[in-house]
C-alpha positions in Angstrom: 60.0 123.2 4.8 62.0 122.6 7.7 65.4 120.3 7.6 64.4 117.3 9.8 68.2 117.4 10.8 67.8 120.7 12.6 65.3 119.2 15.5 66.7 115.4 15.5 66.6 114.2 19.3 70.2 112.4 20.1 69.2 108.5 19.9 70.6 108.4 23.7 67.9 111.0 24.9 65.2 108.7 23.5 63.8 106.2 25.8 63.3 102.6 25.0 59.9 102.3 26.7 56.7 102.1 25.7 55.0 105.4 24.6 53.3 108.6 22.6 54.9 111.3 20.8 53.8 114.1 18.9 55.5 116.0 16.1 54.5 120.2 16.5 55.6 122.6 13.6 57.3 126.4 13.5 54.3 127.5 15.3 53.7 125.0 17.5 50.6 123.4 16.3 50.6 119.3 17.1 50.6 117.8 13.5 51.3 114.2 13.9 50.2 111.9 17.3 51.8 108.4 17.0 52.5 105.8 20.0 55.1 103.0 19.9 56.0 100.0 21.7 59.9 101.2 21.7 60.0 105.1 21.5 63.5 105.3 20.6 63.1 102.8 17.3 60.1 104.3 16.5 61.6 107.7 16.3 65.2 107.6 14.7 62.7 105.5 11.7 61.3 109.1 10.6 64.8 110.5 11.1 66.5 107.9 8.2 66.7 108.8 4.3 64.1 110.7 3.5 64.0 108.8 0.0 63.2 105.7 1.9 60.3 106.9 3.6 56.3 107.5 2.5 55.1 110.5 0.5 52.9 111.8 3.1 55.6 110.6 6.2 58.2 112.9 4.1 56.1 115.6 4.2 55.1 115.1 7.7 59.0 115.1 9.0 59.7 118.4 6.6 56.8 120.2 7.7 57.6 119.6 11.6 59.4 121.6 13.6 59.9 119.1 16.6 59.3 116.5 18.4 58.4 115.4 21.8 57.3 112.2 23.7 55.6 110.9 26.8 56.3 107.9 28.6 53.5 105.9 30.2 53.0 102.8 31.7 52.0 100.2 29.1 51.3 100.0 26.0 46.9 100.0 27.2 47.6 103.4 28.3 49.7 104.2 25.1 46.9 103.3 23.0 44.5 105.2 25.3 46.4 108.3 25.2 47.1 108.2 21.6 43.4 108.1 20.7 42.9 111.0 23.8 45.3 113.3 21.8 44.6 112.5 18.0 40.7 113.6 19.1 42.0 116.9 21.1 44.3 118.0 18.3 42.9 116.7 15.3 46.4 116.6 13.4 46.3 117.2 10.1 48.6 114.1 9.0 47.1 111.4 11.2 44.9 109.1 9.3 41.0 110.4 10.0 38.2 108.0 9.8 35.2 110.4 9.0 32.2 110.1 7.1 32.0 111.6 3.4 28.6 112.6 4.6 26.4 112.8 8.1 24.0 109.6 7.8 21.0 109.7 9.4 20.0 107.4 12.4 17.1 106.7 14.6 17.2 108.3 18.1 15.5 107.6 21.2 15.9 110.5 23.5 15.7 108.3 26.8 17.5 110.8 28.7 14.1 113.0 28.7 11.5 113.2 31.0 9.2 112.3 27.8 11.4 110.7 25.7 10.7 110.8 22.0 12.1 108.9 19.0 13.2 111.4 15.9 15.3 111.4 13.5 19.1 112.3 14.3 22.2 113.3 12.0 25.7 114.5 13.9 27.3 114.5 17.2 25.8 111.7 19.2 24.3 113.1 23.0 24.5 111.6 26.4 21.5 109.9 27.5 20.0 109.4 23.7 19.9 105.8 22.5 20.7 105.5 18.2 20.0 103.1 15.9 21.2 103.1 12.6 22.9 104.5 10.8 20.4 104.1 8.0 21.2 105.1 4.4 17.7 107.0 4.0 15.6 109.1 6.0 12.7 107.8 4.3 13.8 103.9 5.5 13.8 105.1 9.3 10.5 107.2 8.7 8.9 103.9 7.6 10.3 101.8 10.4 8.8 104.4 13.4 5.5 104.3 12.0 5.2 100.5 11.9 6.6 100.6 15.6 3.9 103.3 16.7 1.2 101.1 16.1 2.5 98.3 19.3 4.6 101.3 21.0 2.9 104.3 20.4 6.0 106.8 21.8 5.6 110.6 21.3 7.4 111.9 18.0 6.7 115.3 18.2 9.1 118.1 18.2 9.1 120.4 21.9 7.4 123.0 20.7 4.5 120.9 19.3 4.6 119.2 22.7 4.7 122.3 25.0 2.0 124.3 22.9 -0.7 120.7 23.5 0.8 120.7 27.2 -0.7 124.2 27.0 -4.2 123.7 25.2 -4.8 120.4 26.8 -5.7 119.0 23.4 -3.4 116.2 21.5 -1.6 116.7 18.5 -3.3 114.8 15.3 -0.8 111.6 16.0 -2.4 111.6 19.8 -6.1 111.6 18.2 -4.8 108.6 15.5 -3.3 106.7 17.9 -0.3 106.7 17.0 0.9 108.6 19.8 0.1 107.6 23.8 0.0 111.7 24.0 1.9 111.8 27.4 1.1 115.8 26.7 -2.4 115.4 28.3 -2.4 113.2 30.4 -3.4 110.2 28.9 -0.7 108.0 29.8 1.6 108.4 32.6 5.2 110.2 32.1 6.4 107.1 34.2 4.5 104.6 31.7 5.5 106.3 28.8 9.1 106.1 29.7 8.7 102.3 29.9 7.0 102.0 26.9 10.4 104.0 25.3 12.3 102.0 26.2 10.4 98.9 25.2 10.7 100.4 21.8 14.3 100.8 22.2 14.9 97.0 23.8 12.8 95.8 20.1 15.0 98.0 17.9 18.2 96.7 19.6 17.4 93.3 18.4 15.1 91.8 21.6 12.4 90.8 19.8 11.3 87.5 20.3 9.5 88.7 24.0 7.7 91.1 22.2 6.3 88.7 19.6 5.7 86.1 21.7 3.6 88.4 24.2 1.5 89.4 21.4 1.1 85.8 20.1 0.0 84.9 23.2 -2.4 87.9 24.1 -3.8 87.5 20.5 -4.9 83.4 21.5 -6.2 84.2 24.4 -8.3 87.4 23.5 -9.5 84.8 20.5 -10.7 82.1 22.7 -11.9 84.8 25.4 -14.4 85.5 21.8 -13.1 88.7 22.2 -12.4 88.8 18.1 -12.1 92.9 17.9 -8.9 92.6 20.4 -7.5 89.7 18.6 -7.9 91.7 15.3 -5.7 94.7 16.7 -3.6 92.6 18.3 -3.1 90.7 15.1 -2.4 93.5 12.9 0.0 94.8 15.4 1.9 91.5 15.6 2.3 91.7 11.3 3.2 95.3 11.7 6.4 94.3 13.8 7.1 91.7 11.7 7.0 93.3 8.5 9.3 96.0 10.4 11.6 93.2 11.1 11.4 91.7 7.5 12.7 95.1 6.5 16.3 94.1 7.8 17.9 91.3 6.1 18.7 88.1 8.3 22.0 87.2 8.0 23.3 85.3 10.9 21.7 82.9 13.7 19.7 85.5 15.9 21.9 85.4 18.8 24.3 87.2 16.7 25.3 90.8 18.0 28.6 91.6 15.6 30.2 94.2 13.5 31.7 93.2 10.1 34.6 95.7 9.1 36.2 95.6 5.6 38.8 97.1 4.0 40.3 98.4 0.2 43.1 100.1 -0.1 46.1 101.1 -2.4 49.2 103.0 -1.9 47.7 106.0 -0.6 44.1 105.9 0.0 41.8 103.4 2.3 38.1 102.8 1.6 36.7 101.1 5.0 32.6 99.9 5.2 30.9 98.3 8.9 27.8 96.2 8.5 26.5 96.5 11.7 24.6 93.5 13.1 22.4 93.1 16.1 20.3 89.9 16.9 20.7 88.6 13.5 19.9 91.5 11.4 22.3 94.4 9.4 20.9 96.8 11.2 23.0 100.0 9.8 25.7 100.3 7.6 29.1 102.9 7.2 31.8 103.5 4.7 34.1 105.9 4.9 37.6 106.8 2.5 40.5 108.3 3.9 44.0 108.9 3.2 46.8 107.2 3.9 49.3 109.4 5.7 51.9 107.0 7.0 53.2 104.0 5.7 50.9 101.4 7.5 50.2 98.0 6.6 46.7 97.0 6.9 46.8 95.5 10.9 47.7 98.9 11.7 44.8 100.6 9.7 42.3 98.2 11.5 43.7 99.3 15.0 43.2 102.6 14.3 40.2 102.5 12.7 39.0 100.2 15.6 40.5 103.1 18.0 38.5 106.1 16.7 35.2 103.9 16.4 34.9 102.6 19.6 36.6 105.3 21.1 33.9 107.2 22.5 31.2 104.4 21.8 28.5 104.3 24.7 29.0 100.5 26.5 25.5 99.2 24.4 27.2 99.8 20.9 30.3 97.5 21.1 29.3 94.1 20.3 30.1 91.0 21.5 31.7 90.3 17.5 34.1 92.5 16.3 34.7 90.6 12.8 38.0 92.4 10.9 39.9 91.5 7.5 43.1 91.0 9.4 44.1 91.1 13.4 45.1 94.0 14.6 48.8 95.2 15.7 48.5 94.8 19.5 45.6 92.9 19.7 46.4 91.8 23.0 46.0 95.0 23.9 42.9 96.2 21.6 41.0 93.8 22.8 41.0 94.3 26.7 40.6 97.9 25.9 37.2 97.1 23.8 36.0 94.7 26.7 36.5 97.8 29.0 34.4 100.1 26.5 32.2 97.3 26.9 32.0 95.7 29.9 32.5 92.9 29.1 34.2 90.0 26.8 34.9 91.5 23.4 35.9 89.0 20.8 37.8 90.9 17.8 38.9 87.5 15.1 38.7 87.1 11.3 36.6 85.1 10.1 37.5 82.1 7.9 34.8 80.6 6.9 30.4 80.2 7.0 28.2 83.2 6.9 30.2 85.0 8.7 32.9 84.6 6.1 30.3 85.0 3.6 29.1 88.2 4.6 32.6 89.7 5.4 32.8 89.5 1.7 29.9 91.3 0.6 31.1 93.6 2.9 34.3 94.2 1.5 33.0 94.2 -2.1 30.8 96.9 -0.6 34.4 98.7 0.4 35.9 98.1 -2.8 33.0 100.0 -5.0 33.1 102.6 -2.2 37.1 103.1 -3.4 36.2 102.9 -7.1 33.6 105.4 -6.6 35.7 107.7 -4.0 39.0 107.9 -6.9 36.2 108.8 -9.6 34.4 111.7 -8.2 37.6 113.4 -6.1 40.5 112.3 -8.8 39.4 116.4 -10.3 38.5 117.8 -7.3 41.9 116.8 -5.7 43.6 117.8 -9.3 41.9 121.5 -9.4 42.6 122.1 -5.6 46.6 121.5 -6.1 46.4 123.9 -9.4 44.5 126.2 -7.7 47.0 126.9 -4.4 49.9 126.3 -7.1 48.4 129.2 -9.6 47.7 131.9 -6.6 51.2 130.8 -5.2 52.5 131.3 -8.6 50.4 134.7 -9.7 51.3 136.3 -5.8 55.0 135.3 -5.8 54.8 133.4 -2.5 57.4 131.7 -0.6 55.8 128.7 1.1 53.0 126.9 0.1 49.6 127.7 0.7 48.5 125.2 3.5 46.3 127.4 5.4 44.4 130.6 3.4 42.3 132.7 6.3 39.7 135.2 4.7 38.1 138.2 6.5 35.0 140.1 5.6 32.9 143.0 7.7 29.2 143.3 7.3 26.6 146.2 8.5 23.6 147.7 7.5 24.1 151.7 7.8 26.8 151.4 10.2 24.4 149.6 13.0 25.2 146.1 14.5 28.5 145.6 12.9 30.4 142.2 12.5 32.7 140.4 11.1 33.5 137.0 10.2 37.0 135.0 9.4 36.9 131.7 7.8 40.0 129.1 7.0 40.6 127.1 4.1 43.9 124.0 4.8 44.6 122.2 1.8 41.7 124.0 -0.5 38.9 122.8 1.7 36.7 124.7 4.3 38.0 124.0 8.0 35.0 125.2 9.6 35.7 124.2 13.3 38.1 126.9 13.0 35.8 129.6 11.8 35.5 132.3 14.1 33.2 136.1 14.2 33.5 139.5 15.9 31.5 141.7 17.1 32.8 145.8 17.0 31.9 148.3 18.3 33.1 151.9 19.4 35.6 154.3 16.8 36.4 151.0 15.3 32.8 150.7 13.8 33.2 154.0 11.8 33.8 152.4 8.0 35.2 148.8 6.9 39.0 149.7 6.9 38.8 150.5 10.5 36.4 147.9 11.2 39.5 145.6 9.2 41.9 147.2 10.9 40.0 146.4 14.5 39.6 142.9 13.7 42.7 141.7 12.3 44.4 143.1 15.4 42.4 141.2 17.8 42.8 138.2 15.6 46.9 138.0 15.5 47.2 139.6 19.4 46.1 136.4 20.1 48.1 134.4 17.9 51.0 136.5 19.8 49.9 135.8 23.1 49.6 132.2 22.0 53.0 132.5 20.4 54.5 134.0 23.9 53.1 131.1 26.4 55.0 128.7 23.8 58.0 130.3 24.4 57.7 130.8 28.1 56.8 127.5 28.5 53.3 127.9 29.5 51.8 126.5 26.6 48.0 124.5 27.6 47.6 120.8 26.1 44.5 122.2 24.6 45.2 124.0 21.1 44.8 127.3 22.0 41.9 129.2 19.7 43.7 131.6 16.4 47.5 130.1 17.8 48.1 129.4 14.1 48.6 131.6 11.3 47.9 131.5 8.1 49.7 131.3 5.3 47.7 133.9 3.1 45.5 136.8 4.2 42.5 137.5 2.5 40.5 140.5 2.9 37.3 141.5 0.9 37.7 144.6 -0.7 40.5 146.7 -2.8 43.4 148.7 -1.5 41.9 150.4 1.3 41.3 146.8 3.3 44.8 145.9 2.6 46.1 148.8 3.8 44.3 148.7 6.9 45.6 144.7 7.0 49.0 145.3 6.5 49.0 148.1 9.2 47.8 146.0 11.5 50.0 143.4 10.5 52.9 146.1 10.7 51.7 147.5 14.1 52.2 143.9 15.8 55.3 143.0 14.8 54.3 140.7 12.0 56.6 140.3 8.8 55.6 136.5 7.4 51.9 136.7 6.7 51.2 137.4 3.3 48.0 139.9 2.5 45.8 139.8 -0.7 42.6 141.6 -1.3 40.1 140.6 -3.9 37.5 143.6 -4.8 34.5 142.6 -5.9 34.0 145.1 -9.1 36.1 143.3 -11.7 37.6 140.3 -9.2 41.0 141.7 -9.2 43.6 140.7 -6.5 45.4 143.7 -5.0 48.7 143.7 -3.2 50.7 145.9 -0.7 51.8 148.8 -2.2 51.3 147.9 -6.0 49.7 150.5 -8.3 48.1 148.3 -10.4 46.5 144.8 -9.4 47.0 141.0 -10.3 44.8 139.8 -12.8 44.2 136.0 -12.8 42.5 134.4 -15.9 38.4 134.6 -15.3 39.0 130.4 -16.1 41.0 130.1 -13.6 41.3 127.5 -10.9 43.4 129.8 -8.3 40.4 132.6 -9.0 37.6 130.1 -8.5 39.1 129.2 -5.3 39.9 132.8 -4.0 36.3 133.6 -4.8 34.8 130.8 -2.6 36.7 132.1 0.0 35.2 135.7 -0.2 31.7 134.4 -0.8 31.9 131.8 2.4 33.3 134.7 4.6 30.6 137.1 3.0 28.0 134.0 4.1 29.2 133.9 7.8 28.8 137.5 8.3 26.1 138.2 6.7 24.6 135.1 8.6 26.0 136.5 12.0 24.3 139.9 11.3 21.5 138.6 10.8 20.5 136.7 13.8 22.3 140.2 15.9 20.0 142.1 14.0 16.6 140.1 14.7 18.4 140.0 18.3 18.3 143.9 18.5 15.0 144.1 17.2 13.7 141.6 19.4 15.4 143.2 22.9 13.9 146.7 21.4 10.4 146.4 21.5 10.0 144.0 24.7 13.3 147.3 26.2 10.6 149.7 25.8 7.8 148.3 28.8 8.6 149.7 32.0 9.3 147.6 34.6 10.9 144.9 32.5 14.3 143.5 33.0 16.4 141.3 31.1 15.7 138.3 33.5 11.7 138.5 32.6 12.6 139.6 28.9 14.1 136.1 29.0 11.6 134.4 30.8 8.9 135.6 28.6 10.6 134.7 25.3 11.5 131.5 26.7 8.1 130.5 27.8 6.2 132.1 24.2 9.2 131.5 21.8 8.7 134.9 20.0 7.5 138.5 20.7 4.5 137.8 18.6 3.2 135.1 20.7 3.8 137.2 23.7 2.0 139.9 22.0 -0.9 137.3 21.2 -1.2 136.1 24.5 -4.3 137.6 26.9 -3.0 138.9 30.8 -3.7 136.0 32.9 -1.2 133.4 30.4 1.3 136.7 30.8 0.8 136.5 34.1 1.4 132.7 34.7 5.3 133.4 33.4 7.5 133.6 36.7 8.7 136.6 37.8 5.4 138.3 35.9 2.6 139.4 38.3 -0.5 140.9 37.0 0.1 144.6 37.1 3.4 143.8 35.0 1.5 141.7 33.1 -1.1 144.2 32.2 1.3 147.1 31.2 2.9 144.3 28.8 -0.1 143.7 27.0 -1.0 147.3 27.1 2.5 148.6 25.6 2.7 146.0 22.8 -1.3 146.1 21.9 -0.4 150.4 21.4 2.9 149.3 19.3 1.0 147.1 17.0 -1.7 150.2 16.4 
């Protein structure tokens, strides 16, 4: 732990303008992103008595290493860059509003040629429009199929779609209408797009045209006597509607709003967002996080509101943007959010109605998520600390374990070897930061050279990394393996951590500590000690070492895999004469699989650009005399 003392800024250096500043540690990794309205008061706070200050804001300051700031314009373009640098460098202390799990929403991929509406969990893409999020799979599954019936949109996956393309014949949705099947021809691509996005204009809460239009179509095929019309028509009005019943109405129908809550004590938050649209809760979120500095609750909601809307597309912020207390800087959170927007954004609290009304069962909604949160982690977060704290203990390590890397190699026979490294920070899998190598040459002979191969390439970065810091040279962007870890893990007995420490040795590096943990018996061996440590088979430091070997045993054996299903695929299509990697590619792109292509007569061969028929013959001919 560093003396914050040692890296205090003289108050006169500081500037009193408005600004962001990021605390880095020893190795230069940004740990802490804050902005201020007065850089100079907001600085020489961290730099009072320690006693004074919050648990996690202690550990923050005697982790650091530094500090440095920028200076911008206003305090817009402070809050702006703040959010722009918490998202590249993901510090570990700043307070991180993410999901305890991936829900599910509804997607309408208008960006395609053929859009189609599935079901999507993670990352959000351009050019996709999302509903949600829903708590259950099963509640969108049931939605889309009472929409198909008035907006029959394709739902099929692109291989489904490609191979009835192909065949000129529908999938089964296509022959049960509830698909337009776009695939043959039976509706236009340019029709089908509209109808998408008629679907999404109904999901996003503009549905009174819709029903009206059907209303009006069903009256008129009625008195037209036309009674088999009016019946579909009919049953397609009380499909929509019984979709819409499926989402509570809660507020007049002009109402487009999200509802945020918040429960917290001393060191955790629990935050839930009822998401309304033309009325109707329409998703819901929760999330729990840890407090990391000591913020009152107007600062949690600007932060929280930050790392929402901070990459929201313009449709998803609201008109309403209903929060338990203003947030700090609301004069400028709010002109920010009407630029995300595009418009007018009003952010208030509500103090009475249904608005008020719901805003409560919101936060009662927060409040269990809290309860619920402190019950299921209070022993997870209790084994992890005695788990670092008994492998600290058992190894005789200096510092504590923040950041535990792992290493294993995987082959079969010596072909197509790999290996994979994964991190552990704080107990828990980082897995953004797990990384895999490929070797090859002398240093594929057995695993110690293999060890020996990989380490080096893995901490001649960190160097090199290490080097442009020093130089001055040092890229915004967090440069990939420019922090090490605290504990080096290798899978295997002496050998392996003899090869790591040599590796180690040959680069210079003196502060990484190296552990091995052999499979056999589950013993941990140590540099140059005859006999090895023995932790208790109970355990929590063992149980911990041991998921770290079997997740880096998983991420090789994973990555060999899919080389070795590469290497056999590239093998048998290598072996035709006359084809290159471009029409190796083409082919697999245009069948999916070497089966197919071995399935497929001469002339579909022969349809595959860059395959005439004479190439296309020997390809049929060569894999046809493999499969005897």
């Amino acid at each position: 732990m560093a003396d914050p003392k040692t890296y205090r800024p003289k108050t006169g250096e500081i500037p009193t303008r408005p600004g962001v500043y990021k605390f880095r540690d020893a190795h230069r990794r940004v740990i802490y992103v804050g902005k201020a309205k007065n850089l100079r008061s907001r600085l020489t706070s961290y730099f009072a008595d320690p006693a004074g200050l919050h648990q996690r804001t202690r550990t923050m300051v005697m982790t650091a290493a530094g500090v440095e700031w920028t200076v911008v314009g206003s305090e817009i373009e402070a809050l702006q860059l703040e959010y722009t640098w918490i998202k590249e460098f993901d510090p570990r202390f700043n307070v991180r509003f993410k999901d305890d799990k991936s829900y599910p929403y509804l997607a309408v991929t208008l960006g395609d040629e053929v859009p189609r509406a599935q079901v999507m969990r993670g990352k959000k893409k351009k050019g996709t429009k999302y509903f949600g999020p829903y708590t259950q799979i099963w509640a969108i599954r049931e939605t889309v199929d009472l929409m198909l019936r008035v907006f029959p949109i394709r739902t099929c996956s692109n291989g489904v779609f490609k191979r009835a393309q192909q065949s000129g014949r529908p999938c089964l949705l296509g022959y049960i209408d509830k698909c337009a099947a776009p695939c043959v021809g039976r509706i236009s691509v340019e029709d089908h797009h509209r109808m998408a996005e008629n679907f999404a204009d109904f999901m996003s809460g503009n549905t009174g045209r819709f029903l009206r239009d059907l209303e009006d179509k069903m009256k008129a095929a009625s008195a037209a006597l036309d009674f088999e019309q009016a019946a579909k028509l009919r049953d397609d009005l009380s499909s929509l509607n019984k979709a819409l019943s499926k989402s509570a109405v809660v507020l007049p129908d002009t109402t487009d709003a999200d509802i945020f809550a918040v429960a917290d004590d001393e060191l955790e938050a629990s935050v839930q967002v009822f998401h309304v649209r033309g009325g109707r809760i329409r998703g819901q979120r929760g999330w729990v996080v840890e407090k990391t500095d000591d913020v009152d609750r107007s600062e949690l909601v600007e932060q929280l509101l930050q790392q929402v809307y901070g990459d929201a597309e313009p449709s998803s912020v609201p008109r309403e943007v209903l929060v338990p207390d203003l947030p700090t800087n609301l004069e400028q959170i709010a002109p920010w959010l009407a630029g995300r927007r595009g418009s007018h954004v009003d952010v208030r609290v509500p103090r009475r109605g249904d608005k008020r009304s719901l805003m409560d069962t919101v936060k009662q909604n927060a409040e269990h998520g809290l309860v619920l949160h402190k019950t299921r982690r209070a022993g997870d977060l209790t084994s992890r600390s005695q788990a670092l704290q008994e492998i600290q203990e058992a190894l005789d390590l200096p510092d504590a374990l923040l950041r535990i890397e792992c290493f294993d190699i995987s082959h079969t026979g010596g072909s197509n070897v790999v290996a994979s490294m994964v991190v552990f920070e704080d107990g828990l899998a980082r897995k953004s930061e797990y990384r895999r190598f490929s070797i090859r040459g002398d240093a594929a002979r057995d695993d110690t050279a293999s060890m020996y191969d990989v380490l080096s390439r893995r901490f001649q970065r960190y160097l090199e990394a290490e080097a442009e810091a020093l130089d001055g040279r040092e890229s915004e962007a967090p440069a990939k393996f420019a922090y090490p870890p605290n504990l080096l893990v290798v899978d295997g007995g002496p050998p392996q951590v003899s090869a790591a420490v040599r590796a180690l040795s040959d680069l210079g590096i003196t502060d990484v500590q190296v552990c091995g943990l052999a499979k056999r018996l589950e013993e941990v061996w140590l540099p140059g000690e005859e006999f090895p440590v023995i932790l208790p088979r109970a355990s929590e430091g063992l149980y911990l070492l041991q998921r770290l070997r079997d997740e880096a045993h998983r991420f090789a054996i994973t990555y060999h895999r899919s080389r070795r299903a590469s290497a056999m695929t590239r093998s048998e299509l290598e072996a035709i004469p006359g084809l290159g990697a471009a029409r190796q590619k083409a082919l697999l792109k245009h069948f999916g699989s070497v089966k197919k292509i071995r399935a497929a007569s001469v002339d579909a061969l022969a349809e595959v650009s860059g395959v005439g028929p004479k190439l296309a013959e020997t390809i049929a001919e060569t894999l046809a005399g493999d499969e005897e």
